[in-house]
mmCIF file of the N, C-alpha and C atoms, coordinates in Angstrom:
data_MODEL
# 
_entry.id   MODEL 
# 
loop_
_atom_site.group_PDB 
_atom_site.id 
_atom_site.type_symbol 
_atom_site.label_atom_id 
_atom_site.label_alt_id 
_atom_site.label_comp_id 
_atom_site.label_asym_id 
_atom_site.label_entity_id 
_atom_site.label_seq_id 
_atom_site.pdbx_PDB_ins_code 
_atom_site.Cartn_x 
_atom_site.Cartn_y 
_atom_site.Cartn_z 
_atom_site.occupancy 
_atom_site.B_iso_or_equiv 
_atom_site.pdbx_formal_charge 
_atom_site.auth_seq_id 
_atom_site.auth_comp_id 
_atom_site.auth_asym_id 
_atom_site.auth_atom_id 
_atom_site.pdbx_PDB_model_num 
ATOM 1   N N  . UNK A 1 1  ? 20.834  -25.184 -8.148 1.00 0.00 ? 1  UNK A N  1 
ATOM 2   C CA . UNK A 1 1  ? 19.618  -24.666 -7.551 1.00 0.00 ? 1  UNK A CA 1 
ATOM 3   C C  . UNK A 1 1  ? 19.488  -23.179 -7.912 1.00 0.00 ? 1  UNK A C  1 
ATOM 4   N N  . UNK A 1 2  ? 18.065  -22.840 -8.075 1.00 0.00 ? 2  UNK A N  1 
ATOM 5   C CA . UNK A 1 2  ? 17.972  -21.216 -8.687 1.00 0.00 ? 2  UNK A CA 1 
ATOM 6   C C  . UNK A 1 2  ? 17.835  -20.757 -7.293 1.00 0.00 ? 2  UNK A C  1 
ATOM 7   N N  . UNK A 1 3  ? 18.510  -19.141 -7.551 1.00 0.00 ? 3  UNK A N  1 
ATOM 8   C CA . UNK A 1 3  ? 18.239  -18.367 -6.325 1.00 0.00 ? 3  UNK A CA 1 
ATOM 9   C C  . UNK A 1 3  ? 16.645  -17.719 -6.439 1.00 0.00 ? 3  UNK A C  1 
ATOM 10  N N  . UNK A 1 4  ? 16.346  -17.195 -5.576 1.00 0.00 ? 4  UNK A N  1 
ATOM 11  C CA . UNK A 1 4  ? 14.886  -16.400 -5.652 1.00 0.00 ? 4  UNK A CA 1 
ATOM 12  C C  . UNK A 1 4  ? 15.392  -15.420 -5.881 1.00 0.00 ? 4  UNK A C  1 
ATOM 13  N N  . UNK A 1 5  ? 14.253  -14.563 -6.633 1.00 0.00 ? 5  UNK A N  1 
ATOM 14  C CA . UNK A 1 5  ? 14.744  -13.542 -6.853 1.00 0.00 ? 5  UNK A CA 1 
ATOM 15  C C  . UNK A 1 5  ? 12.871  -12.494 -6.651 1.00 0.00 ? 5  UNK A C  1 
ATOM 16  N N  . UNK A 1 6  ? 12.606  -11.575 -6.637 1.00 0.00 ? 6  UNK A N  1 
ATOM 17  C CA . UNK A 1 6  ? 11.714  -10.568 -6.236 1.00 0.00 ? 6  UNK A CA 1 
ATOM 18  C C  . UNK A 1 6  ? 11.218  -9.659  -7.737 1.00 0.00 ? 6  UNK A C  1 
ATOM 19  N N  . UNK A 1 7  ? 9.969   -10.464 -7.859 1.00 0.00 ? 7  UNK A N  1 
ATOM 20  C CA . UNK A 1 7  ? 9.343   -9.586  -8.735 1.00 0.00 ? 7  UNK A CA 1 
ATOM 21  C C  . UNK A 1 7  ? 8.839   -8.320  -8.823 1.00 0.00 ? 7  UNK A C  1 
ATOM 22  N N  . UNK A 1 8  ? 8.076   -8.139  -7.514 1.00 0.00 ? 8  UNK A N  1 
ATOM 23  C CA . UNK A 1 8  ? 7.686   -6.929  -6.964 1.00 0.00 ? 8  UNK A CA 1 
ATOM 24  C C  . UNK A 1 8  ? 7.182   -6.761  -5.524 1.00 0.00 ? 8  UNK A C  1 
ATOM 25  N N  . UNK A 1 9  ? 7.252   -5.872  -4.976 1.00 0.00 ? 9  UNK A N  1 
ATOM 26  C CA . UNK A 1 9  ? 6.760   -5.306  -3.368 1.00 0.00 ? 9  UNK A CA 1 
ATOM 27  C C  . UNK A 1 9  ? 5.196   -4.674  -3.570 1.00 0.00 ? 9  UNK A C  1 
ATOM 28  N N  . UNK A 1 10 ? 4.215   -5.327  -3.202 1.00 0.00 ? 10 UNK A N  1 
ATOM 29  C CA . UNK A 1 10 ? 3.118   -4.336  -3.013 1.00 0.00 ? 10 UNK A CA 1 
ATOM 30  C C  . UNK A 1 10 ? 3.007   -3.587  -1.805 1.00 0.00 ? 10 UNK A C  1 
ATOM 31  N N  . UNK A 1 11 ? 2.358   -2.600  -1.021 1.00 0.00 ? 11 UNK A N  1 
ATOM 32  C CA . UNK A 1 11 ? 2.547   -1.953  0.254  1.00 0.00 ? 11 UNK A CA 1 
ATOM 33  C C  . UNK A 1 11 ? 0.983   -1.469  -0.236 1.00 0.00 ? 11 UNK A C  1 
ATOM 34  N N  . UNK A 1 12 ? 0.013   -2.696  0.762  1.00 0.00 ? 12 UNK A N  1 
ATOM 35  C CA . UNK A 1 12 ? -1.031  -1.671  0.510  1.00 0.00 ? 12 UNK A CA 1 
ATOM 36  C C  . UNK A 1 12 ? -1.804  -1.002  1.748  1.00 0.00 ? 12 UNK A C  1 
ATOM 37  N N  . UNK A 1 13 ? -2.345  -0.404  2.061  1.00 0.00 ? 13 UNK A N  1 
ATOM 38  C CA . UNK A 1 13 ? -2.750  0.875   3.191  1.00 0.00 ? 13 UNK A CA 1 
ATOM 39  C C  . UNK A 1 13 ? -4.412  0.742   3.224  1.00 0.00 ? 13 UNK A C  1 
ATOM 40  N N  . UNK A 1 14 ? -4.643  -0.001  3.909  1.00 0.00 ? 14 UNK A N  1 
ATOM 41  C CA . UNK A 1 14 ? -5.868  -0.560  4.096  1.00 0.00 ? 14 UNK A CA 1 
ATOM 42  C C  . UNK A 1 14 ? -6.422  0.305   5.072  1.00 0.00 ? 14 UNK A C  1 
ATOM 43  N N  . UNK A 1 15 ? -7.377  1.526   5.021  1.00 0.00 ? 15 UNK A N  1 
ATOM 44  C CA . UNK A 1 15 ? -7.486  2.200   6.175  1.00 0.00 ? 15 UNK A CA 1 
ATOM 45  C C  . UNK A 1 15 ? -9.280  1.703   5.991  1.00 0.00 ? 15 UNK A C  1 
ATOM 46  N N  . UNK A 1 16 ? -9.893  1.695   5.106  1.00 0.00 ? 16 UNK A N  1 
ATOM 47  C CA . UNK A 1 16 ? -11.780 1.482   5.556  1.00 0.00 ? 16 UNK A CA 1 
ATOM 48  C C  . UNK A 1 16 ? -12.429 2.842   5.617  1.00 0.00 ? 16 UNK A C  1 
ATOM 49  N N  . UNK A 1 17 ? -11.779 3.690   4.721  1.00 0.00 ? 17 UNK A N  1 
ATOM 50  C CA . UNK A 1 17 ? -12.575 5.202   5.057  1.00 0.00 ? 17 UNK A CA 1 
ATOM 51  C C  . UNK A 1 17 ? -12.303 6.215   4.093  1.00 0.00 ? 17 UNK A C  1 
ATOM 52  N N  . UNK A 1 18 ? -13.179 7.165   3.457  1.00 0.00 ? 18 UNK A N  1 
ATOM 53  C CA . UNK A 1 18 ? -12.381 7.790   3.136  1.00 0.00 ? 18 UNK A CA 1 
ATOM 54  C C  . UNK A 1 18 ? -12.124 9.013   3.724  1.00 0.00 ? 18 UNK A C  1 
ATOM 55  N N  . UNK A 1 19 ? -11.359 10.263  2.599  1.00 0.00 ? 19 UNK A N  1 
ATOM 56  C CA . UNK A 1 19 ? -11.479 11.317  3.691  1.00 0.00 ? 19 UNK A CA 1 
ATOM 57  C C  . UNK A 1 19 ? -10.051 11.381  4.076  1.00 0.00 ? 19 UNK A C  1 
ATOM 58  N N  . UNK A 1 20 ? -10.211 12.301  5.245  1.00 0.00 ? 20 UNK A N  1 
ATOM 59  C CA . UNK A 1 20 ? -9.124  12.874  5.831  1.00 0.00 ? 20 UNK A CA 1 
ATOM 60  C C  . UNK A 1 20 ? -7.580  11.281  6.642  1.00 0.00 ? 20 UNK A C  1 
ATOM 61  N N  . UNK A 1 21 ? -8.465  10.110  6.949  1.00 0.00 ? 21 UNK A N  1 
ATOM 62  C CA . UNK A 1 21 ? -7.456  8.950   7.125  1.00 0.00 ? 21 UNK A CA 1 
ATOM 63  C C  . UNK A 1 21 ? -6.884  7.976   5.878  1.00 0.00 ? 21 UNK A C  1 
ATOM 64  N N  . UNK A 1 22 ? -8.047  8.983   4.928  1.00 0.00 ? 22 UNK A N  1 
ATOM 65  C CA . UNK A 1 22 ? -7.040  7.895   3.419  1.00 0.00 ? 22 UNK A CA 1 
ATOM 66  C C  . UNK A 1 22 ? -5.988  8.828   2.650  1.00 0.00 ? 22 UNK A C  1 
ATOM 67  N N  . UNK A 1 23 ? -5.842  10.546  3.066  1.00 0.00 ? 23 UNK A N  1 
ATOM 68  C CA . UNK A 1 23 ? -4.961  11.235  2.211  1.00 0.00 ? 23 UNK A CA 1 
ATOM 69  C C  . UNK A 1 23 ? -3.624  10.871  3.276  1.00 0.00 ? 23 UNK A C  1 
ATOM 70  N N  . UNK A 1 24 ? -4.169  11.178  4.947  1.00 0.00 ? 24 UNK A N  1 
ATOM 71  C CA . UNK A 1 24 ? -2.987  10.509  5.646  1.00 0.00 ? 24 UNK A CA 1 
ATOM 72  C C  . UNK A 1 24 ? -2.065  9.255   5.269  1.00 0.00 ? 24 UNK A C  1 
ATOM 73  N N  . UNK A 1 25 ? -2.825  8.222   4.685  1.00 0.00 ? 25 UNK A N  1 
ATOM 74  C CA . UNK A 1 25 ? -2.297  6.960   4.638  1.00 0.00 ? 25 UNK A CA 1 
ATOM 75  C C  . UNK A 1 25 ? -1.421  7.482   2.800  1.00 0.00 ? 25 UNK A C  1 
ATOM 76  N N  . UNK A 1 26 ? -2.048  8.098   1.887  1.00 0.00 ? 26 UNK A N  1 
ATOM 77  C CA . UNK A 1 26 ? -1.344  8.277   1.218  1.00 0.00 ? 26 UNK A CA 1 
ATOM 78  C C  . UNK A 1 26 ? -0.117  9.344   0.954  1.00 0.00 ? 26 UNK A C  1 
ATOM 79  N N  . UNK A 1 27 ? -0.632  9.673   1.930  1.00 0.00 ? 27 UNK A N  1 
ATOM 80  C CA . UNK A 1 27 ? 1.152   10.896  2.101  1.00 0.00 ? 27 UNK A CA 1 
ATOM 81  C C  . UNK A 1 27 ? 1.897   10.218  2.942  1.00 0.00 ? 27 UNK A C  1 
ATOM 82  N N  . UNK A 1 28 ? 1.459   9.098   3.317  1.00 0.00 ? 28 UNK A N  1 
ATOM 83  C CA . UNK A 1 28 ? 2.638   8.284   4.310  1.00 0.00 ? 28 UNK A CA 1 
ATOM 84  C C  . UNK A 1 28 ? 3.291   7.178   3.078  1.00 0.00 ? 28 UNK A C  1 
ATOM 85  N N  . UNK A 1 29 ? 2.746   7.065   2.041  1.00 0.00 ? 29 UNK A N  1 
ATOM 86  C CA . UNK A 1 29 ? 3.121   6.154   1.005  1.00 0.00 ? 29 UNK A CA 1 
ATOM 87  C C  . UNK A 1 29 ? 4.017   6.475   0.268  1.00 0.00 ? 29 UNK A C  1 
ATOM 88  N N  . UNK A 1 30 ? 3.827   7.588   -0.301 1.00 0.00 ? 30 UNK A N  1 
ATOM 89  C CA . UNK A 1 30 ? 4.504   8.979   -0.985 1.00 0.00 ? 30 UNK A CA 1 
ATOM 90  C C  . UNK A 1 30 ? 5.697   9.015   -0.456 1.00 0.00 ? 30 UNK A C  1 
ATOM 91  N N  . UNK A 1 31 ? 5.809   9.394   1.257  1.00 0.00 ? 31 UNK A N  1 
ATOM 92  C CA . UNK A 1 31 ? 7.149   9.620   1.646  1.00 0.00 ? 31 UNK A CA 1 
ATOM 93  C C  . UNK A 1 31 ? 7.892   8.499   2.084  1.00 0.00 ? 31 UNK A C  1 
ATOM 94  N N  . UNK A 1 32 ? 6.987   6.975   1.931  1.00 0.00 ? 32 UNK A N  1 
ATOM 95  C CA . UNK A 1 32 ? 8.248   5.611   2.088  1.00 0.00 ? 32 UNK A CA 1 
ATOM 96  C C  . UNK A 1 32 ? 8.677   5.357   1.040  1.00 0.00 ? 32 UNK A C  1 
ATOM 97  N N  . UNK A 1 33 ? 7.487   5.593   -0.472 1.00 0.00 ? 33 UNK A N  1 
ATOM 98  C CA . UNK A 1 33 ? 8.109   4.964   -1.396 1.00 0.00 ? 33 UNK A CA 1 
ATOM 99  C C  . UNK A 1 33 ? 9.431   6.300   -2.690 1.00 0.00 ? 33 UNK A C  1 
ATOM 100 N N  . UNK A 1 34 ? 8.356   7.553   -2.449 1.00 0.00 ? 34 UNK A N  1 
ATOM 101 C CA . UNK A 1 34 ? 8.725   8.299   -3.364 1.00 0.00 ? 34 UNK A CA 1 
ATOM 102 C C  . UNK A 1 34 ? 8.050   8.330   -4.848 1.00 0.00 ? 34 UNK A C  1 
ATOM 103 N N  . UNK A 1 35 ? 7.210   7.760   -4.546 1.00 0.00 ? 35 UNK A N  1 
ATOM 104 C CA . UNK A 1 35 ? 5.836   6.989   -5.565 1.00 0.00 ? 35 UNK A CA 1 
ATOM 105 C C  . UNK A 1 35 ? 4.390   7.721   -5.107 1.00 0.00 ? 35 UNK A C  1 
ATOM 106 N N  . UNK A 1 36 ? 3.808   7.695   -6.392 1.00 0.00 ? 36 UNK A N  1 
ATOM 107 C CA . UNK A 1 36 ? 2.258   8.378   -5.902 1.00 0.00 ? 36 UNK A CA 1 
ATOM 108 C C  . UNK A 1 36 ? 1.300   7.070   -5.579 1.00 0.00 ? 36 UNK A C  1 
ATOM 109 N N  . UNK A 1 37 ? 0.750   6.942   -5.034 1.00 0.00 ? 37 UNK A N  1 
ATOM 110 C CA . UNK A 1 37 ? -0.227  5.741   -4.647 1.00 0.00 ? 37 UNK A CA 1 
ATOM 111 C C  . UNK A 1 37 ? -1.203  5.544   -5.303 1.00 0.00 ? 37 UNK A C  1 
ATOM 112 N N  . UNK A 1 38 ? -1.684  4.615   -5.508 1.00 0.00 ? 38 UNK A N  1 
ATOM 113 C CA . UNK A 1 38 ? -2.965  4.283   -6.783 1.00 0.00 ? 38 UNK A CA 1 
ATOM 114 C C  . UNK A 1 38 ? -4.012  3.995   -5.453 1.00 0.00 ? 38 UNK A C  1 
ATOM 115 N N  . UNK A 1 39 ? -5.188  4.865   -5.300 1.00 0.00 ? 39 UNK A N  1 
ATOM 116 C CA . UNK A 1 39 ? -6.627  4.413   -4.871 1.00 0.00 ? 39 UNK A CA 1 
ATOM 117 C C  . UNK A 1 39 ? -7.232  3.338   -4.672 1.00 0.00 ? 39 UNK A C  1 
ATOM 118 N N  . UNK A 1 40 ? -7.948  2.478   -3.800 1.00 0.00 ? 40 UNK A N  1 
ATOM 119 C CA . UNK A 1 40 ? -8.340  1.521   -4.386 1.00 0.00 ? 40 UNK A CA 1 
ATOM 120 C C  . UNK A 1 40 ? -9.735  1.520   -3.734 1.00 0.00 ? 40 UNK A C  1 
ATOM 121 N N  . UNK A 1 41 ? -10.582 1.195   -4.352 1.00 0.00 ? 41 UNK A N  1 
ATOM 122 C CA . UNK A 1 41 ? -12.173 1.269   -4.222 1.00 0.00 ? 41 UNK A CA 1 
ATOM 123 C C  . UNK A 1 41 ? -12.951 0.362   -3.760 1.00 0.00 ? 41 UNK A C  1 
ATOM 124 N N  . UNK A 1 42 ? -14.073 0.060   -2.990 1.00 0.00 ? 42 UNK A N  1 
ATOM 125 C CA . UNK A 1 42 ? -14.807 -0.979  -2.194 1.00 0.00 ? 42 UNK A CA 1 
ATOM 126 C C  . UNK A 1 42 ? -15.347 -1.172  -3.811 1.00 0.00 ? 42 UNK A C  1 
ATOM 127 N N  . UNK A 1 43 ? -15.387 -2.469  -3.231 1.00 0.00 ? 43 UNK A N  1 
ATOM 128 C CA . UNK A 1 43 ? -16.134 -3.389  -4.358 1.00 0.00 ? 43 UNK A CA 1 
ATOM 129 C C  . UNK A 1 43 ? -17.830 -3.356  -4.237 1.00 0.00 ? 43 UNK A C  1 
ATOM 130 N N  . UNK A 1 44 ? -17.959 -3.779  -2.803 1.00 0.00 ? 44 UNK A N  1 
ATOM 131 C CA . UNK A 1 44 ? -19.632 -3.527  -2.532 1.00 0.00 ? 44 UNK A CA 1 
ATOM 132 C C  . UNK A 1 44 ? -20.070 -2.483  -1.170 1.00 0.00 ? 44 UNK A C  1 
ATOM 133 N N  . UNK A 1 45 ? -21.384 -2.766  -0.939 1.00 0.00 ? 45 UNK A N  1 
ATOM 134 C CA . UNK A 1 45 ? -21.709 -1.989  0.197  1.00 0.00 ? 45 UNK A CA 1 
ATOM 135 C C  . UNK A 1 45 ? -21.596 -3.037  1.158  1.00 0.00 ? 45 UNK A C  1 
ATOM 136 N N  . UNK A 1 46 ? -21.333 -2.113  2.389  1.00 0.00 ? 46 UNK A N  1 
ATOM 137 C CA . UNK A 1 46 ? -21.234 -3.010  3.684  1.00 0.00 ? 46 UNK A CA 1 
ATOM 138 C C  . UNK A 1 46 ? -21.536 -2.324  5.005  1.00 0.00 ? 46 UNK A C  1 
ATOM 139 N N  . UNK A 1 47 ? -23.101 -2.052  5.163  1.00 0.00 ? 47 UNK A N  1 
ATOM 140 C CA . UNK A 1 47 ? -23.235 -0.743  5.958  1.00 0.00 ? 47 UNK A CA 1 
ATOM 141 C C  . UNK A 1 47 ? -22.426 -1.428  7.669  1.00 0.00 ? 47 UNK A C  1 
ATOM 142 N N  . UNK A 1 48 ? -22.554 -2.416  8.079  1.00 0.00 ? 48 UNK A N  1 
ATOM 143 C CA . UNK A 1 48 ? -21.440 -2.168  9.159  1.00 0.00 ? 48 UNK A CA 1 
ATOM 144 C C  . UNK A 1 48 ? -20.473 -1.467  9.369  1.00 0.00 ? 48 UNK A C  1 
ATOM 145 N N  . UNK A 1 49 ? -19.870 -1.399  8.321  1.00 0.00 ? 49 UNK A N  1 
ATOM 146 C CA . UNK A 1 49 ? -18.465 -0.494  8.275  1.00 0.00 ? 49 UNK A CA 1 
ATOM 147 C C  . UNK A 1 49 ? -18.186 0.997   7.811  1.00 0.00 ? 49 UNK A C  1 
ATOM 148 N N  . UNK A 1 50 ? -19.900 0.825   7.294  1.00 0.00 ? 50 UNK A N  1 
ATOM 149 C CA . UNK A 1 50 ? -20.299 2.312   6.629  1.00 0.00 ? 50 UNK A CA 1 
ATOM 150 C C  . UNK A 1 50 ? -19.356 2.433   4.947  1.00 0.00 ? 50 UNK A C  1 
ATOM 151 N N  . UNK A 1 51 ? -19.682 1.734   4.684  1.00 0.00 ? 51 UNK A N  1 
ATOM 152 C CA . UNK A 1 51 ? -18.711 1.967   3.087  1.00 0.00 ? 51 UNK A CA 1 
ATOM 153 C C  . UNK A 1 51 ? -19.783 1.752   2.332  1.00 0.00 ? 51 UNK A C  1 
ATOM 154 N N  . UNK A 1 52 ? -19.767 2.127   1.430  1.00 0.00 ? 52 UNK A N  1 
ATOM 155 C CA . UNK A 1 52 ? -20.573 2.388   -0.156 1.00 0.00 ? 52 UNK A CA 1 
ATOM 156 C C  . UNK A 1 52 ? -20.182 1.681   -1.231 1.00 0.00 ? 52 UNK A C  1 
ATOM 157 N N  . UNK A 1 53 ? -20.384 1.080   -2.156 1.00 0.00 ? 53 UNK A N  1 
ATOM 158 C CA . UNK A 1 53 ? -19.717 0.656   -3.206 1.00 0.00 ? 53 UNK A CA 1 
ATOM 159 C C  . UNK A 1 53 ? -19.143 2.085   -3.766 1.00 0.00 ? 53 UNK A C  1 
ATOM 160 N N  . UNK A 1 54 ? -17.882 1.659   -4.749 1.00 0.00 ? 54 UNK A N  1 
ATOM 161 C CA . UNK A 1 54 ? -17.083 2.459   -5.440 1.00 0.00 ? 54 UNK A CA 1 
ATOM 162 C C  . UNK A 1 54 ? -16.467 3.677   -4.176 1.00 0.00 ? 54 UNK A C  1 
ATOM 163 N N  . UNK A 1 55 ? -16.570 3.887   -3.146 1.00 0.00 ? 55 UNK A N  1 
ATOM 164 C CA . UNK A 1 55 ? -16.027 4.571   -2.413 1.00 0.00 ? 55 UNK A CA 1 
ATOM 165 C C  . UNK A 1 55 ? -14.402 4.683   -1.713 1.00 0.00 ? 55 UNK A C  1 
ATOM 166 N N  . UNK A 1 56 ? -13.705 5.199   -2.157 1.00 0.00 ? 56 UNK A N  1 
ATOM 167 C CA . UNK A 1 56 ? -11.983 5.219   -1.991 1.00 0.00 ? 56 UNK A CA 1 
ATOM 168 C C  . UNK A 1 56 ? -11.613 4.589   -0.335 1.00 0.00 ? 56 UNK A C  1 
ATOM 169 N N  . UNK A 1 57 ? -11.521 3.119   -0.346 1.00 0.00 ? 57 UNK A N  1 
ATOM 170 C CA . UNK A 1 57 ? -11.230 2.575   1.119  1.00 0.00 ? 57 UNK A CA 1 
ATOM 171 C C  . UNK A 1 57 ? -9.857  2.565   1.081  1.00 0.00 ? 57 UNK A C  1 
ATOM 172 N N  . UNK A 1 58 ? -8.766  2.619   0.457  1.00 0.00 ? 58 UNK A N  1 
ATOM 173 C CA . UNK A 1 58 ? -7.693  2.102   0.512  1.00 0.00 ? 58 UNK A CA 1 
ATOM 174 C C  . UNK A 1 58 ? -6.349  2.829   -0.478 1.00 0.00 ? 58 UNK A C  1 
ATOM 175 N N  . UNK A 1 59 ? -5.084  2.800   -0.423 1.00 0.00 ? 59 UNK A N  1 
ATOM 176 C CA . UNK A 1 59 ? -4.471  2.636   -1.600 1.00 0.00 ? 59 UNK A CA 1 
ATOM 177 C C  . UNK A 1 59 ? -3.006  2.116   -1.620 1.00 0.00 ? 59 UNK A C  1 
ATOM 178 N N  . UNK A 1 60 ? -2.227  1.766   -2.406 1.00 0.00 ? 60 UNK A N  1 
ATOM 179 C CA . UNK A 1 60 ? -1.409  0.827   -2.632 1.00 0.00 ? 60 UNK A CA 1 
ATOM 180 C C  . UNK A 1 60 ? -0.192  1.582   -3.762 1.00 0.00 ? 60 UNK A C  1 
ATOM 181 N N  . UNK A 1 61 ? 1.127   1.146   -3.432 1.00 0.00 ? 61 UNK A N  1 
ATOM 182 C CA . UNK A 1 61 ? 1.936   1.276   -4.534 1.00 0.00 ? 61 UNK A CA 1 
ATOM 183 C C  . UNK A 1 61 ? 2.583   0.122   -4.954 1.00 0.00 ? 61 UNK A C  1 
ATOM 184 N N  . UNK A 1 62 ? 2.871   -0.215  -5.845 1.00 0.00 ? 62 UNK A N  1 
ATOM 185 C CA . UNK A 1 62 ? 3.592   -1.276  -6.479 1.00 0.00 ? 62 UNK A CA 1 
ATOM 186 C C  . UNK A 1 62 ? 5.006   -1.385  -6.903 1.00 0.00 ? 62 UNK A C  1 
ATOM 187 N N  . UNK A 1 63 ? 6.110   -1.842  -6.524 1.00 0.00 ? 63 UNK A N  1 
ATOM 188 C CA . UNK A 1 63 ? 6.999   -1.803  -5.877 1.00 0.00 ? 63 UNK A CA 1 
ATOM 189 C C  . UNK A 1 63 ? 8.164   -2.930  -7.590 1.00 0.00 ? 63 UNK A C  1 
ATOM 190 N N  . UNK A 1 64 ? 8.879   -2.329  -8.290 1.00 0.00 ? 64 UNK A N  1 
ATOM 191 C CA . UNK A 1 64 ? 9.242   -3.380  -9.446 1.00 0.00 ? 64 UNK A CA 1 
ATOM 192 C C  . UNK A 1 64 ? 10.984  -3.248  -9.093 1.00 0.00 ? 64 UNK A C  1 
ATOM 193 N N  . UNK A 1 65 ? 11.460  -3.957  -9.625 1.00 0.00 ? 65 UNK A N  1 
ATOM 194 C CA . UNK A 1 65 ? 13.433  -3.858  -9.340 1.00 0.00 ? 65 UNK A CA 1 
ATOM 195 C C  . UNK A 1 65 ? 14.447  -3.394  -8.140 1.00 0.00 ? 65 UNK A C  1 
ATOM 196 N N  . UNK A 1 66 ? 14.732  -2.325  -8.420 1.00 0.00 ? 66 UNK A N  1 
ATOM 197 C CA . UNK A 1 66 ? 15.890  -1.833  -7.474 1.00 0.00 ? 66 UNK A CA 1 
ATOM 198 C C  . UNK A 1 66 ? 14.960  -1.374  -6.423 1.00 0.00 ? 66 UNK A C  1 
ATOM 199 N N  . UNK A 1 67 ? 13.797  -0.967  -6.576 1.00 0.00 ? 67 UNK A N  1 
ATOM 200 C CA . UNK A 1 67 ? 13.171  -0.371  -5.533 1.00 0.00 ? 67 UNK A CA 1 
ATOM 201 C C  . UNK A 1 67 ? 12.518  -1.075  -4.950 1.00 0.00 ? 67 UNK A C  1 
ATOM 202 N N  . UNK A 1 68 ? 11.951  -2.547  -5.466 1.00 0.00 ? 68 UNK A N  1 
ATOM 203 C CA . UNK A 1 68 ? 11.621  -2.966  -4.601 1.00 0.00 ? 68 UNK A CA 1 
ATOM 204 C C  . UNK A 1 68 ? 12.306  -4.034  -3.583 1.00 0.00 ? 68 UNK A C  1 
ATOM 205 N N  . UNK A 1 69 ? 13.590  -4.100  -4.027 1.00 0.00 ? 69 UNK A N  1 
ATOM 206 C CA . UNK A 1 69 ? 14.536  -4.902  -2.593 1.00 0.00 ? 69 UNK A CA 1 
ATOM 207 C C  . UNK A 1 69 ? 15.202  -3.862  -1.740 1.00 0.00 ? 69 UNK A C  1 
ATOM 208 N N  . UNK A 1 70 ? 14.712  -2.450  -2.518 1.00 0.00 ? 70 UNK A N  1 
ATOM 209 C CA . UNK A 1 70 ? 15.879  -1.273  -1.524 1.00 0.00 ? 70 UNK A CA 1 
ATOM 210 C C  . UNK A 1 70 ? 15.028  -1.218  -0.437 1.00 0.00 ? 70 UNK A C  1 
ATOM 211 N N  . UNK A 1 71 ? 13.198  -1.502  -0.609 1.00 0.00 ? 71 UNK A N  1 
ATOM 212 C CA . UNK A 1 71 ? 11.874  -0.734  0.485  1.00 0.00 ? 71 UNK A CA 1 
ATOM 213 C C  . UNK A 1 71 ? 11.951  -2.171  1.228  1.00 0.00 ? 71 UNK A C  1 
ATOM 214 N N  . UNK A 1 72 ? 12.446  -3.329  0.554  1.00 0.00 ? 72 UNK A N  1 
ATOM 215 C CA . UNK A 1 72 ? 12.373  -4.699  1.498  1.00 0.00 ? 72 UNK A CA 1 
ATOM 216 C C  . UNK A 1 72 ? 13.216  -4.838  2.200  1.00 0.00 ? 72 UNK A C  1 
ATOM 217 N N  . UNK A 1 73 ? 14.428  -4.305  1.824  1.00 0.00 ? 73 UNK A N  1 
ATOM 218 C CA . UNK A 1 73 ? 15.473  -4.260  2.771  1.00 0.00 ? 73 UNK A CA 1 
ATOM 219 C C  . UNK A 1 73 ? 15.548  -3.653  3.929  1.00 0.00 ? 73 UNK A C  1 
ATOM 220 N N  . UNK A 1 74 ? 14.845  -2.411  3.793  1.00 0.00 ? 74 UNK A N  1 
ATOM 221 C CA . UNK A 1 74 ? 14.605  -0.880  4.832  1.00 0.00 ? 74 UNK A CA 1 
ATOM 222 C C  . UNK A 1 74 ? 13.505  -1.419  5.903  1.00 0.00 ? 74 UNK A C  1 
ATOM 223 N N  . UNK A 1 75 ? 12.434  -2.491  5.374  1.00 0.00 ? 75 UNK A N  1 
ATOM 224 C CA . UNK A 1 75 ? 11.180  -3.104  5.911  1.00 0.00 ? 75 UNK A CA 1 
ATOM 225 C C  . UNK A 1 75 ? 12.213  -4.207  6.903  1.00 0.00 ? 75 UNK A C  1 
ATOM 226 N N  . UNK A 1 76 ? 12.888  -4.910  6.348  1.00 0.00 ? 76 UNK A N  1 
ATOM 227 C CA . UNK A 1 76 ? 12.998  -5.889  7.373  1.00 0.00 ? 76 UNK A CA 1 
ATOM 228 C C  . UNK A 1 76 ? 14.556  -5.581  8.561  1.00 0.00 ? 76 UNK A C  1 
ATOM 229 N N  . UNK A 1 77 ? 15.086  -4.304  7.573  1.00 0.00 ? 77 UNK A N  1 
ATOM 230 C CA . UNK A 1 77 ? 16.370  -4.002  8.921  1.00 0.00 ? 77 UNK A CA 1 
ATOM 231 C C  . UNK A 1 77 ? 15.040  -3.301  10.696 1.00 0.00 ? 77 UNK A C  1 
ATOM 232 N N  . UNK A 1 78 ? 14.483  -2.770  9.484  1.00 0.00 ? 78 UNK A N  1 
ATOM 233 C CA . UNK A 1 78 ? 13.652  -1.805  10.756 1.00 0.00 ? 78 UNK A CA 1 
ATOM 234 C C  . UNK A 1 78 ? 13.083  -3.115  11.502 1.00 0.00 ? 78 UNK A C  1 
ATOM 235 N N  . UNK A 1 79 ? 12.683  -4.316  10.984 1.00 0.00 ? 79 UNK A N  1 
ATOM 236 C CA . UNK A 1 79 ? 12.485  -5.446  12.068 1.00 0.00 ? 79 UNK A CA 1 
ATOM 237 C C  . UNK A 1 79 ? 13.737  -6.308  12.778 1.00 0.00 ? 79 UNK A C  1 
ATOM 238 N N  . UNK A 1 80 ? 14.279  -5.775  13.093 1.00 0.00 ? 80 UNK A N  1 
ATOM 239 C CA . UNK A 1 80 ? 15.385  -6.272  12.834 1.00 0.00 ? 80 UNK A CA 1 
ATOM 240 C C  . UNK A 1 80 ? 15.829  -7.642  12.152 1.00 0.00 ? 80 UNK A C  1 
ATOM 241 N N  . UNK A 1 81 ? 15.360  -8.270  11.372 1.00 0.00 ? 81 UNK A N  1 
ATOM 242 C CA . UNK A 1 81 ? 15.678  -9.800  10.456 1.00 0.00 ? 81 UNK A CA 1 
ATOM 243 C C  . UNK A 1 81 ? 16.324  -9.489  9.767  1.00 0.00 ? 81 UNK A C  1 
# 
């Protein structure tokens, strides 16, 4: 039987805004991963939520090898599992 093994960790930071709660969410990314965070942009408009197309809602780092079972490991002691 093959073991599993972990291609990659995504961690993405879904905040819905931009501005002053999306640099927060990315300096909180910065200091879990040690990684700069890639942006990620509304696709359309959605005035409920007040977003614009192309407007910075979000951002994400992508997580490959040693680093990403060292941030999975750190993720699930802090739960304790």
């Amino acid at each position: 039987m093959r073991k599993p093994r972990i291609e990659k960790v995504v961690l993405n930071f879904g905040v819905g805004a931009s501005g002053e709660p999306l640099v927060k969410a990315e300096t909180l990314a910065k200091t879990l991963t040690g990684m700069k965070p890639a942006r990620t942009y509304a696709k359309g408009t959605n005035k409920d939520f007040r977003i614009r197309k192309g407007e910075p809602i979000a951002c994400k780092v992508t997580l490959r090898g040693e680093k990403a079972e060292e941030i999975l490991r750190k993720a699930l002691a802090a739960r304790d599992n």
